[in-house]
C-alpha positions in Angstrom: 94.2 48.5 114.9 92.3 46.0 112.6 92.4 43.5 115.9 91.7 46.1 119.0 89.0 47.5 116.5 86.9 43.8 116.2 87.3 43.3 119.5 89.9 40.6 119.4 91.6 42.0 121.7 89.6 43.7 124.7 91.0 45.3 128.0 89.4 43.7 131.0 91.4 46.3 133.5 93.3 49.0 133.5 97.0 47.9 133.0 95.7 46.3 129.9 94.0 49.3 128.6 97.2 51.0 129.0 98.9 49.0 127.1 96.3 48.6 124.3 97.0 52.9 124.1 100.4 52.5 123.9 100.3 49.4 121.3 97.7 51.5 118.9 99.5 54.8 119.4 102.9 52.6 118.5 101.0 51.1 115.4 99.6 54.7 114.3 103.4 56.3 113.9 104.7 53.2 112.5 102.4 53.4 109.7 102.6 57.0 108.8 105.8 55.8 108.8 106.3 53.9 106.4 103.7 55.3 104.4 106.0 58.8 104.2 108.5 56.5 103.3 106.9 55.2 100.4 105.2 58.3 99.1 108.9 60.3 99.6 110.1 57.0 96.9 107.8 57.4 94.7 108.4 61.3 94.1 112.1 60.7 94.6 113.6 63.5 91.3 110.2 64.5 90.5 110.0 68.1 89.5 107.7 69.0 92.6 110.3 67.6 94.7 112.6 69.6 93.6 111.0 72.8 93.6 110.3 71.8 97.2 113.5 72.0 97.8 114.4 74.8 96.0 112.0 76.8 97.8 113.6 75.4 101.2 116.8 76.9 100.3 115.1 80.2 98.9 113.2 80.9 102.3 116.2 80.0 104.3 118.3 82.4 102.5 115.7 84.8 102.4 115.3 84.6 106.6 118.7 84.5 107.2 119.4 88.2 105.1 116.5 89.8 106.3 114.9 90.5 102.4 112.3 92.3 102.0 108.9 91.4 101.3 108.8 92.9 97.6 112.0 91.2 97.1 110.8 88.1 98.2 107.4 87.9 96.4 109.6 88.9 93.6 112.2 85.7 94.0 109.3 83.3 94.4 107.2 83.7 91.9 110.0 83.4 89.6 111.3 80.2 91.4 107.6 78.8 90.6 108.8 78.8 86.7 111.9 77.0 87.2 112.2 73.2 88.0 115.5 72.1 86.3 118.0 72.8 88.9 118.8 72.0 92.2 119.7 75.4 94.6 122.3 75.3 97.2 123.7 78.5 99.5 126.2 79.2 96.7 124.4 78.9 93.8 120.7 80.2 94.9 121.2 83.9 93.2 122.2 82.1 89.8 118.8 81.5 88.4 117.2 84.7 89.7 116.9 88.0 87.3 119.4 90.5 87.3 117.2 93.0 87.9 116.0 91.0 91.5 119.7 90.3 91.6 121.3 93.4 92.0 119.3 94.4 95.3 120.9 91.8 96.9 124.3 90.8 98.2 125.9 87.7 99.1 128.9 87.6 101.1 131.0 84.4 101.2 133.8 84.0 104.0 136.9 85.1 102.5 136.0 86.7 100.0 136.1 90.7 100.7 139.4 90.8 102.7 140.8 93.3 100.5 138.1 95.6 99.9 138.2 99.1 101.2 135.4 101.4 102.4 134.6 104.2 100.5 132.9 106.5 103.2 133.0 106.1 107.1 129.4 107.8 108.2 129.2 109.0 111.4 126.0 110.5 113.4 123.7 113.0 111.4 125.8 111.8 108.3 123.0 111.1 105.1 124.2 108.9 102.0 122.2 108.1 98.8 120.6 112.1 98.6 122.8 112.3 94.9 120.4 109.6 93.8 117.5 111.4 95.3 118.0 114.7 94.1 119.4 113.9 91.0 117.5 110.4 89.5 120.8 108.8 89.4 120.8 104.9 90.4 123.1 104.6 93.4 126.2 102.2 92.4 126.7 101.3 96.2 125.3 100.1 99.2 125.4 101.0 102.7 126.4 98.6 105.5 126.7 99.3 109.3 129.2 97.8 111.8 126.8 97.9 114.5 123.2 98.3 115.6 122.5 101.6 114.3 119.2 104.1 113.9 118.5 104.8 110.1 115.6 107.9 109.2 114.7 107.0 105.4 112.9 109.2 102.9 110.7 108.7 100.1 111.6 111.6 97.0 107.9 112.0 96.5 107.3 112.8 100.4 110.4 115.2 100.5 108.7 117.3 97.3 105.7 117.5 99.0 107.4 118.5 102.5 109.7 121.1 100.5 107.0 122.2 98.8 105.2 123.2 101.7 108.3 124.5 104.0 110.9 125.6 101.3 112.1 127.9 102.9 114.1 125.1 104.8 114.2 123.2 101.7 117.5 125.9 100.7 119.2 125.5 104.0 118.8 121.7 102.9 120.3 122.6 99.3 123.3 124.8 101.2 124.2 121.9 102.9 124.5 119.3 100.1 126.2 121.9 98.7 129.2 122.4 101.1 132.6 119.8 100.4 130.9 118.9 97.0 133.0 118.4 94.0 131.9 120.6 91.4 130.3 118.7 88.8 128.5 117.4 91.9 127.3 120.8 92.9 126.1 121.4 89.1 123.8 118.2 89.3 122.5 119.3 92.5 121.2 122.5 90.9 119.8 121.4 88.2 117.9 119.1 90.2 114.0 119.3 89.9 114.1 119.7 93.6 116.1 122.9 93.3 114.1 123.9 91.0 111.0 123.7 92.8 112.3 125.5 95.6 113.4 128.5 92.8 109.9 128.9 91.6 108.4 129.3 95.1 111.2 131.4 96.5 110.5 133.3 93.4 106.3 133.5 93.9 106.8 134.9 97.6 109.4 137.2 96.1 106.7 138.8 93.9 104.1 138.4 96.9 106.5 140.4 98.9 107.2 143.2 96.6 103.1 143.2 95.5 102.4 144.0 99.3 105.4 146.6 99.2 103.9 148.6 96.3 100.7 148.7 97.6 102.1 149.5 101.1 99.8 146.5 103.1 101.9 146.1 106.3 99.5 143.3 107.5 100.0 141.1 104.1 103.7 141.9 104.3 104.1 141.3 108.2 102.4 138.0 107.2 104.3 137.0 104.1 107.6 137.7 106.5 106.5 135.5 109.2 106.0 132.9 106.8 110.1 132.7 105.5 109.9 135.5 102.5 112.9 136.8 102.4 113.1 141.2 102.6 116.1 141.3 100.5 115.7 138.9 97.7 115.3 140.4 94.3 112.3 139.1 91.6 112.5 138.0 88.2 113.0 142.3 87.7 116.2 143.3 90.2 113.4 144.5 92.7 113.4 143.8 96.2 110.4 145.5 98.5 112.2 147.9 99.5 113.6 149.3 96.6 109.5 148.8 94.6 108.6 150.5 97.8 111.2 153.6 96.9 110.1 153.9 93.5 106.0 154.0 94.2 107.1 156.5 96.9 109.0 158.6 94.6 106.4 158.2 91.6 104.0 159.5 93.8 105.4 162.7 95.0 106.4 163.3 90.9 102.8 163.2 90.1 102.0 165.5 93.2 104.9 167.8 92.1 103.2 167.7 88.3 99.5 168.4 89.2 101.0 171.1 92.3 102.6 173.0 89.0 100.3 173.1 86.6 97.6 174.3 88.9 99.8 176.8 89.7 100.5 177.8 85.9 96.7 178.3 85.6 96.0 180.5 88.6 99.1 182.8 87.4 97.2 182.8 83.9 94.1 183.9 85.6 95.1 186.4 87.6 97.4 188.0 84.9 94.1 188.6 83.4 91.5 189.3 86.0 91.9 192.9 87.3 91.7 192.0 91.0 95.1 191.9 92.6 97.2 189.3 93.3 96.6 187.0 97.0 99.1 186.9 99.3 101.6 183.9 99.6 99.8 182.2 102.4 96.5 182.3 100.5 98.0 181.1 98.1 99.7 178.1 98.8 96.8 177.3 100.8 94.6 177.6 97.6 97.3 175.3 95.9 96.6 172.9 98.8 92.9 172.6 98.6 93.2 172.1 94.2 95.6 169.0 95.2 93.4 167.9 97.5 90.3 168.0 94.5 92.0 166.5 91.9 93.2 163.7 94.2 89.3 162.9 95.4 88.4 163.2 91.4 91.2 160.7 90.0 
């Protein structure tokens, strides 16, 4: 380069240029070169060397499983505070936390011929809802055979989703429920989840029977439409229509009581007056229009 560059060499046509291209292009690689040579001898078992190539093994692994990105972040920056050790395919989980370690899995050929699987999952199947429901750290993992669809929830957006449509959220319960074992069912509920649902099934109970008592059909048309159950009992024994019954019946007691004793003192009355005693028609009809008074007055 040195010599094209003062000019001891000059191109006077074109196969000469040519080859002046090719001879400077040729000197260029050659040096960086043996300039990576030298640079890669002089950090030879340095500790950036190594943690180059502990890295190169990490983002290997990491691209051949498929990790995720937490999980990587997570292996990396505790990779940047090791430089002791050398990582290879079998050993790259051995320096890694076992908190980090225990989302992963690393399968060696041979190695799980005799294992059995606990669960064959078909379509519409769910796995994991235990841990969900319950806070219970799953001790498994899931693995498909084949390319497969997979619909994943989040426990704080199913609370907010049940909280809103929870009426569904007990068909959802039911279902867990069925071909449980029974300490299984028990954990399920006492779940918060279950819980939650309670208290609300329990709110529009009250709603219901409210609207009942007070005989709104509109508010209890509504309160229907929107999943309230007709025949589910409050915190009392009461379902609508039995609250219904009872303000019914209270009602027509009271009626029967004032209906009495305004009859009691028009009997006192006209046992003392002189004037003669109306006829039965008058009479009930005078009964009728005292009702009506003390009704507009309370």
């Amino acid at each position: 380069m040195a010599t094209v560059g003062y000019g001891e060499i000059h191109a006077v046509n074109v196969r000469e240029m040519i080859f002046v291209m090719i001879y400077v292009s040729f000197d260029m690689i050659l040096g960086a070169y043996l300039l990576g040579n030298m640079a890669a001898l002089i950090v030879k078992g340095s500790k950036t060397e190594r943690f180059r190539d502990k890295m190169a093994d990490l983002i290997k692994y990491m691209n051949r499983n498929r990790l995720g990105k937490s999980i990587s972040k997570e292996i990396k920056d505790h990779v940047r505070l090791q430089y002791e050790s050398r990582y290879n395919e079998s050993s790259v989980l051995q320096d890694i936390p076992v908190s980090i370690r225990a989302k992963e899995e690393l399968t060696k050929s041979e190695e799980n011929e005799t294992e059995e699987p606990l669960l064959d999952l078909q379509t519409y199947n769910s796995v994991g809802e235990i841990s969900v429901l319950c806070n219970i750290r799953v001790p498994y993992t899931a693995q498909v055979s084949e390319l497969s669809r997979l619909l994943r929830y989040d426990k704080q957006a199913l609370m907010e989703i049940l909280g809103v449509y929870f009426s569904d959220g007990r068909m959802i319960i039911n279902n867990l429920l069925e071909g449980r074992e029974s300490n299984l069912q028990n954990k399920i509920l006492e779940s918060d989840i279950t819980l939650n649902i309670a208290k609300h099934e329990s709110e529009l109970a009250m709603r219901l029977n409210c609207a009942a008592h007070d005989g709104d059909l509109y508010r209890l048309s509504r309160l229907i439409a929107a999943g309230a159950e007709p025949n589910r009992t409050d915190y009392d024994g009461r379902s609508p229509l039995i609250a219904r019954i009872l303000t019914v019946k209270r009602e027509r007691e009271m009626e029967e009581g004032i209906n009495k004793r305004i009859s009691r003192k028009l009997d006192r009355k006209w046992k003392k007056s002189i004037v003669p005693r109306p006829p039965p028609s008058l009479l009930k009809l005078r009964e009728e229009e005292a009702a009506e008074e003390s009704k507009e007055s309370a």
